[in-house]
N, C-alpha and C positions, 0 to 999 in steps of 0.2 A: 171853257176851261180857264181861259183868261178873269171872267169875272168871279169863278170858283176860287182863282190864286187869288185873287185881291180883298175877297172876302176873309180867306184866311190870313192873310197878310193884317188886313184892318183890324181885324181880332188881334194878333199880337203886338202890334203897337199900341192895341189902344190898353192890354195886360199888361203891357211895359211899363206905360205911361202909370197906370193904376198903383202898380207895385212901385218905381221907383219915384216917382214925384207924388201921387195923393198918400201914398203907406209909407213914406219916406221917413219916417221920427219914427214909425213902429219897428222899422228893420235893424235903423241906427238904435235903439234902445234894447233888443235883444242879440243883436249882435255886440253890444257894451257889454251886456248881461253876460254871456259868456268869456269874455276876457276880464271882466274887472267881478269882484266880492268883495262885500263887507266881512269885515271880522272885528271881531269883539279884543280890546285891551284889558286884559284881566285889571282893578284895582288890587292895591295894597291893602292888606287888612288893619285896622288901626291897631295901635299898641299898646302891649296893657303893662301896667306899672304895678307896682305894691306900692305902699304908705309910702314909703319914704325915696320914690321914682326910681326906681332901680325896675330894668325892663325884667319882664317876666315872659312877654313873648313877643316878638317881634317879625320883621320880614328881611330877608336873603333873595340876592337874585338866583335866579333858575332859569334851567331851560326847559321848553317844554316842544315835543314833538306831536304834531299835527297832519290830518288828512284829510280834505275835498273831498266831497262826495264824488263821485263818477263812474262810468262803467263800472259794474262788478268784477266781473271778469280782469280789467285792469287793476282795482283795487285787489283784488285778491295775491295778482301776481305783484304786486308792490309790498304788500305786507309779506309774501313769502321771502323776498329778497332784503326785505328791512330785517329779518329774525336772523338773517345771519351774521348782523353784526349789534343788535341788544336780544334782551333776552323777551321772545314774544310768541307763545306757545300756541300752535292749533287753536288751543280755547279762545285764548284770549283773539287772535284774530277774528274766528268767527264772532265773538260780541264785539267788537270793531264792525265786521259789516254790518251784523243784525241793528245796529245803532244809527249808523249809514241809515240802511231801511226804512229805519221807524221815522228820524227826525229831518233828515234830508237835508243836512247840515253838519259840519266838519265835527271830525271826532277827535280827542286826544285821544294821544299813543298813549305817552310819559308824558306826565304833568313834572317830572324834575329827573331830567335824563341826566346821563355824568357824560362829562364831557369827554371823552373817549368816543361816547355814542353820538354824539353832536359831528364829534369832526370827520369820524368814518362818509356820515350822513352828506355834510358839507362836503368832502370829497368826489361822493358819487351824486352828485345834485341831480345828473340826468339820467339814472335808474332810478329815483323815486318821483314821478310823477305827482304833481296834487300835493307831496308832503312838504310843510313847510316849517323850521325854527324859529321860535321867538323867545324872549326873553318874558319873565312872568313872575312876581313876588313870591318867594318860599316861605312856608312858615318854619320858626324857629323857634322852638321852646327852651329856655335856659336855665328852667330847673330841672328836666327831664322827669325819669321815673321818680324824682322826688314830688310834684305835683302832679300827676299823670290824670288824677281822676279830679283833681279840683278845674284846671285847666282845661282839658278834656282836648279834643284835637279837631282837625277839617277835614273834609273830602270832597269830593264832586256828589254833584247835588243827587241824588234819582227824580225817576219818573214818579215813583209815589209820595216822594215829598213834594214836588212843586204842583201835584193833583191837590194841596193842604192851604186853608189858608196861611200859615206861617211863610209859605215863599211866596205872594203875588204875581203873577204875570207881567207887571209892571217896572218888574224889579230883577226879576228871578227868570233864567233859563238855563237849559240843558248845557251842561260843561262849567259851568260854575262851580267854584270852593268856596263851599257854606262851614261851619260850627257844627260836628257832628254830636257832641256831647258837653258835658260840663259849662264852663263859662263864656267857650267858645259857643254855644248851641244855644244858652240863655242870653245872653247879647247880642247874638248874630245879626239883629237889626241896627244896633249900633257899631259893631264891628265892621261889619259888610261897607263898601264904599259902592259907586258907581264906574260901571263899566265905561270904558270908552273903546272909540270906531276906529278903525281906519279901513280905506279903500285900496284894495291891491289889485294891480292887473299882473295879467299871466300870460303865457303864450299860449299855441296849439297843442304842446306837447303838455300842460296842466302846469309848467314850472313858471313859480310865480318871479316878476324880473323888477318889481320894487311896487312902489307906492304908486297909485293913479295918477295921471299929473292932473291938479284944476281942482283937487277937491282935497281941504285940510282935516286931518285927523281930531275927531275928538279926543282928547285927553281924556285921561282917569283920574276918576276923585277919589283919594284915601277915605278909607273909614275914620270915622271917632275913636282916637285914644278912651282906653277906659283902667279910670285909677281905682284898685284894690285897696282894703282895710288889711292885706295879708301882709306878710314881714317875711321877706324873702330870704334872709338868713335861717331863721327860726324855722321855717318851712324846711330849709335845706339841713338843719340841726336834726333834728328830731329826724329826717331819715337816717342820716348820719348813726346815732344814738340807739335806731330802735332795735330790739335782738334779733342778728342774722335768722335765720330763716323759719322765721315765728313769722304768725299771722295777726292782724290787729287793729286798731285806729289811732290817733291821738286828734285830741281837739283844743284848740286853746281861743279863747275867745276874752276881748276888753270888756272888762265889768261895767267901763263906763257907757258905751254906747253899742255895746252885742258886736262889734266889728268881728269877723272871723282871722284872728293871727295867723292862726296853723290850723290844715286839714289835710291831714295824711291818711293813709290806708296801706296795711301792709299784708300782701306782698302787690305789688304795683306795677308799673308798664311806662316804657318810655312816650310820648307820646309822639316825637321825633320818626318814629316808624310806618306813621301813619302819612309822614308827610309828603303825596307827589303819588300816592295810593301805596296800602302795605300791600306786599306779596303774599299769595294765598299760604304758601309753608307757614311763616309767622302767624297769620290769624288763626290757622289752623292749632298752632301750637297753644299761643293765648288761650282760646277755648276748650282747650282740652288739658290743660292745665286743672289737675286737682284744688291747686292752692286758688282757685278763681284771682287771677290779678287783675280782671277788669271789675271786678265786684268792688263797689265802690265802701266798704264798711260801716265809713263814719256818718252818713250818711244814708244806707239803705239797710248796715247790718242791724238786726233785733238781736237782744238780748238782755238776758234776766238781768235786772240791774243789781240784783242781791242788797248786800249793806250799806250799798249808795244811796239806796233808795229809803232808807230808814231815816234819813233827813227830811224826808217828802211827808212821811208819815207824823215826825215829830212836829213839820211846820201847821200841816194840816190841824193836828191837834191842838197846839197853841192858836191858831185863826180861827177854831171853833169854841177854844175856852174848855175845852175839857183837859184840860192839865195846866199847871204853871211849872215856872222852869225849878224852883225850887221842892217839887213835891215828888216824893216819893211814891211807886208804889205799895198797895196792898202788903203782897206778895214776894219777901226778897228771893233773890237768885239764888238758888242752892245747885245749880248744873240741870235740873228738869222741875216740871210744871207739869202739875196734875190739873184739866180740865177735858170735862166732856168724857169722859169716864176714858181717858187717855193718857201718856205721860207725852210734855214735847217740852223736846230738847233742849238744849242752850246750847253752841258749839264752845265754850267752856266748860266742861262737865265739873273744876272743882267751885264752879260758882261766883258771879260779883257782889253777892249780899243785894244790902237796899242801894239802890240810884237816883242817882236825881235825872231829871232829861239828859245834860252836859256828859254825865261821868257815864249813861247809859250809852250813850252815843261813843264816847270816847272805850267803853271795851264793848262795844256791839252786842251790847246784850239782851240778848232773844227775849229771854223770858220778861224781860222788862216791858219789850214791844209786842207781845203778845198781848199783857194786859191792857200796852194802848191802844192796840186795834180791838179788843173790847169795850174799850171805853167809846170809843169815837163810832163803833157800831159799822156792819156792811155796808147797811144804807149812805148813810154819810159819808162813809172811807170813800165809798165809787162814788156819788155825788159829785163828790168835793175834787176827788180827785182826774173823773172826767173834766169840770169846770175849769181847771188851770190848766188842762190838757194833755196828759199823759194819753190820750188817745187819739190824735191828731197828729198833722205836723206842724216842724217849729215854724214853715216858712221861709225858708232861706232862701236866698234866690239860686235857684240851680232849678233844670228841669227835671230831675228826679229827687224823691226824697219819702224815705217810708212811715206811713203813720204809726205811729206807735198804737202796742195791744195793750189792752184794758179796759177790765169789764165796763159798760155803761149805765148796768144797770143788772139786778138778777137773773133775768131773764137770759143773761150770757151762758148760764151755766145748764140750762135748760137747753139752746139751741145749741150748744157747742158738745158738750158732754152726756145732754140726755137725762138730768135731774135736778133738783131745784138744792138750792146752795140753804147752808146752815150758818149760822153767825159764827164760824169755828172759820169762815173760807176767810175771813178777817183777819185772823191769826197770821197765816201767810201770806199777804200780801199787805199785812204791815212791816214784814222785815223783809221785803223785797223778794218774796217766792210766790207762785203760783200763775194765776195767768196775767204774766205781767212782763213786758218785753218793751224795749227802750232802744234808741238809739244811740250811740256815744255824743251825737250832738244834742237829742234832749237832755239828756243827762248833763251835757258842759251848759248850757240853754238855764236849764235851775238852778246848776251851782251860781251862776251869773248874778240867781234872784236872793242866794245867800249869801253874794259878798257883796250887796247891797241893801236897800230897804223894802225885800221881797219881790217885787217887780224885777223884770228881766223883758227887755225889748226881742224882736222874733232876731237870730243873729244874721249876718248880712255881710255879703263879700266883698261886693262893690260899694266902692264910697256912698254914689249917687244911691242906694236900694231903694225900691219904695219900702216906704211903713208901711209893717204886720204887724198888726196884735200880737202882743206877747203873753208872761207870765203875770198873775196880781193874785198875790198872798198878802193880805191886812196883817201884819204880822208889825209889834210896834218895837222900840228899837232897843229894849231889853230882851224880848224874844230872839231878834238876831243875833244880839250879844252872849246868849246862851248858848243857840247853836253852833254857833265860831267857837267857844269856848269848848265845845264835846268835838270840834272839829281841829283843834289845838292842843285835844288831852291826846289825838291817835298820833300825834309828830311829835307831844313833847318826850323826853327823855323817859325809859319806860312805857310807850306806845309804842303800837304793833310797827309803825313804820315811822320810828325814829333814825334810824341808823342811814336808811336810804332818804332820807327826805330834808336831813342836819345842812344847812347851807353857813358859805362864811358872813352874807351880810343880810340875808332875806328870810321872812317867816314862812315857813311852807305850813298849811294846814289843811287838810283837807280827812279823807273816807275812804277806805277801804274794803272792795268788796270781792266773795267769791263766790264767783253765777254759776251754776251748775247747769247742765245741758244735757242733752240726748246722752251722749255720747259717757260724761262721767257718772251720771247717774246710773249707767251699766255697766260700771265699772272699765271702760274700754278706754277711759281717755282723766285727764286731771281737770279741775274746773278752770272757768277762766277768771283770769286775775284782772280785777277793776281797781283804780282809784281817781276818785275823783278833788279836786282841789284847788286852793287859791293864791297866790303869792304878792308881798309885798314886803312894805320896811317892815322892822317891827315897832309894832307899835300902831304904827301906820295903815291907811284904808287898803286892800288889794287889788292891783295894780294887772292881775292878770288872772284867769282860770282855765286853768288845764283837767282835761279828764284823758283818761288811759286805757286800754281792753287790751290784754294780749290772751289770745284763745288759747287754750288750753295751757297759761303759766300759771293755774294754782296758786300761785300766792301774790294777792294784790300791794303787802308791804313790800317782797324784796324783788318784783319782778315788775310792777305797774309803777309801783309808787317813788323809783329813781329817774325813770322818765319824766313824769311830771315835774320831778324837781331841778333836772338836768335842762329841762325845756324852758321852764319859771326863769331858773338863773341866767342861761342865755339871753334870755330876753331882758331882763331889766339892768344886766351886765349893760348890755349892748346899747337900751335906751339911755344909759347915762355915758357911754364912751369909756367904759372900763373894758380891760382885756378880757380876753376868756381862756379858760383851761381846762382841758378833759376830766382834770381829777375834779369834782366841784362838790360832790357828797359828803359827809361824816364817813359814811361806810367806803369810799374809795378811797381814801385816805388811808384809812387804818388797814387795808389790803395792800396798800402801797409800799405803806413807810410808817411812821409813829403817829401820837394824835397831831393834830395839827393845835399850832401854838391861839389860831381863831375860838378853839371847840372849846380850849380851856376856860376861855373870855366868856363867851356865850355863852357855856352851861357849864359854870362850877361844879356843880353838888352832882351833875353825871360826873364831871369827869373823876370827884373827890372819889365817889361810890367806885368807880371803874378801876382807881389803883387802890384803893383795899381790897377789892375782888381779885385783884392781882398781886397782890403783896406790898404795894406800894412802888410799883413798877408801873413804867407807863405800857 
């Protein structure tokens, strides 16, 4: 019996001896393991700027509310007793655990709790086990629903993005605030900074009681500042400006180097909402919102460019050499055109006679463009005008962006419609009708290449963008002088959109167009109102181009075409330090108050005409 004891005695000391002196680093290492965890210091996102350093978005401190993994059953009962003082609904706990589950690694609650829920928390420290507050950089967007979709906003990362190479494993983990869309989403690797460490120890009960002692925290590296071509007033004007609860784009872009000024969409979204996670009511709303306010317009929406697009057609025609700008057609305007054993239209029925390119452009007239998409032929129209790329995109750096429709070739009409095209499909889609769909920013993209010498760079947000191919129209520098000029006969005195486009010290010129859609062509809706344009001294090269869409405003002179000008003036107001003031048009003036003592200076012979039409009254 005796050497029975001692044999089992020899066994436990010599298990003793095993476990605490040869296994001695492995017990102290998971018994550390239990009381001390790393966690992650969120970085700052870097800051973005417009031209002229004025922040556009920036970071706010926050709090954010956190849970350790651990028991279930204890988590569960922590989350229960945490919802009765934020707001944390069944769902939302059980995807709290299920996350628990998957990554075995601490979950945020709130990524930007309000401090009411902070201090409750702080109060009862020893009913929430595992949960701990930290402080953590908020995004903050400072033009709000005025850039919503240019900016675009952040979130915590998913599971299916960081399965993507865009988040590396090297970089990127679960609980992270990435760039979900827009600039934030296209930069995000520049925006993003590095995470830092720190080591917390905790007691029995999961409550953590500070920092480890012996082991210094890593710091967190800010991201890279990134400075914008955009002009943060302007941005903010033109929301200001655009018509209450109409839907639309505006796009304004430097003719000298395609920088994007302004890119709005309306109707739009704070992006502010997003920040710290939106609640499902709101997203809910957003998405089921008829007026789509995440739908980005200026950039994704299509639509018929109409008499915008009759500059495309004229330049093409002069870079082919089938017309000069001096030459008339065949054929004058009498209000309709008999070809193809048909009559088609001119939307003036009493006629502009004979035109030359300038004065056909300047009264948009059909019949005019009819005979030059005769002339220039199918073949070549699509040719030509795939090659500049009306079927493509501009490029811009954003992560989304819709190629523009148009045929590539005959064949389109065959796949798409089911028959082979006639040289009549020319007719249409030399005055900007048929299957022919643009975005507001191709559309500001071209005017760019006409208040230039044809060429137009792809446009680009960020200072730094890389180079894209752009626009190349051989077009020599009387051609463009022609086309400015039919784009200076629709604003001068007696153009469709004089009245809204008359400024006190800048030449507004530009096109006016009216897209017709599903919806008007069945009579159920008005078309939508485009103009597109360019502003500077007069005299002088143009210093800015704006284009405009309000969906269903029908008339691109008195409803697109004061935007552009309102937006123009802002902006070159503003580039030289002169004030600004809401009245700025010819036609808000004279709705105001009398003419203004500017209009007399600038256009005599309107103003002579205007008071014999009146008696000689102002």
């Amino acid at each position: 019996m005796y050497a029975a004891t001692g044999v089992i005695l020899g066994v436990l000391i010599l298990a003793f001896f095993r476990v605490q002196v040869i296994q001695s680093e492995g017990w102290v290492l998971r018994a550390s393991s239990n009381r001390v965890r790393i966690l992650p210091i969120p970085a700052p996102r870097g800051t973005i700027y417009d031209r002229n350093g004025v922040i556009i978005a920036d970071n706010v401190p926050g709090y954010s509310v956190t849970i350790l993994p651990g028991p279930i059953d204890s988590v569960r009962a922590t989350l229960n007793r945490m919802s009765e003082h934020m707001e944390l609904s069944e769902e939302h706990r059980e995807r709290i655990i299920a996350r628990l589950r998957r990554f075995g690694r601490e979950v945020i609650i709130d990524s930007d709790a309000d401090f009411a829920v902070v201090s409750a928390i702080e109060e009862r420290r020893a009913d929430f086990p595992g949960v701990y507050i930290d402080m953590r950089p908020r995004r903050r967007y400072h033009l709000g629903a005025a850039a919503g979709h240019l900016t675009g906003y952040v979130g915590e990362v998913t599971a299916e993005e960081l399965a993507t190479p865009t988040f590396p494993d090297s970089l990127y983990e679960a609980g992270m605030i990435v760039g979900k869309i827009g600039i934030e989403r296209q930069y995000e690797s520049t925006l993003q900074g590095r995470q830092g460490v720190r080591w917390v120890e905790f007691d029995a009960r999961g409550r953590i009681v500070g920092d480890f002692a012996g082991v210094e925290r890593v710091a967190p590296v800010e991201g890279e500042d990134l400075h914008l071509n955009l002009d943060f007033g302007l941005q903010q004007w033109i929301h200001q400006i655009f018509p209450d609860s109409m839907s639309g784009a505006v796009v304004a872009l430097d003719p000298e180097d395609g920088g994007v000024l302004a890119m709005y969409s309306a109707p739009g979204y704070d992006p502010n909402l997003f920040t710290g996670g939106i609640d499902v009511d709101t997203w809910a709303g957003l998405n089921g919102d008829e007026a789509k306010p995440l739908f980005d317009r200026a950039v994704l929406g299509l639509y018929a460019p109409a008499s915008t697009w009759k500059l495309a057609s004229a330049g093409i025609a002069l870079d082919a050499g089938v017309v000069t700008p001096d030459e008339v057609m065949p054929d004058p305007c009498e209000g309709t055109w008999f070809w193809g054993n048909r009559f088609w239209g001119c939307w003036d029925r009493s006629g502009h006679g004979f035109n030359t390119l300038a004065e056909a452009i300047g009264n948009s007239c059909d019949v005019y463009f009819y005979q030059l998409g005769l002339r220039l032929g199918l073949d070549q129209l699509l040719d030509r005008s795939t090659e500049i790329g009306f079927s493509t995109q501009c490029g811009v750096d954003l992560p989304q962006e819709s190629r523009g429709i148009f045929p590539r070739g005959p064949e389109y009409w065959q796949e798409v419609f089911g028959y082979r095209p006639t040289e009549g499909e020319a007719l249409n889609l030399a005055i900007g009708q048929g299957p022919n769909s643009q975005t507001p920013l191709k559309m500001a993209q071209f005017y760019v290449a006409l208040a230039g010498d044809g060429s137009a760079p792809a446009p680009s947000i960020a200072r730094d963008a890389p180079v894209v191919e752009g626009w190349e129209l051989n077009l020599a520098p009387n051609h463009i002088a022609s086309l400015q000029e039919g784009l200076r006969m629709v604003t001068a005195p007696g153009g469709t959109a004089h009245f809204g486009t008359a400024l006190q010290y800048w030449d507004v010129i530009g096109k006016t167009g009216t897209g017709q859609n599903p919806l008007s062509v069945r009579g159920l809706a008005e078309d939508h109102a485009w103009f597109a344009g360019m502003a500077g001294l007069p005299g002088g090269a143009p210093e800015i181009v704006v284009v405009a869409i309000v969906e269903y405003g029908e008339s691109g002179g008195q409803v697109a075409a004061p935007i552009v000008a309102k937006a123009a003036d802002y902006y070159l107001r503003s580039k030289r330090g002169m004030p600004i003031d809401t009245i700025q048009t010819y036609r808000e003036h004279i709705m105001t108050g009398p003419v203004p003592p500017w209009y007399r200076e600038r256009f005599p012979q309107a103003f002579e005409a205007r008071a014999q039409a009146q008696g000689g009254g102002d």
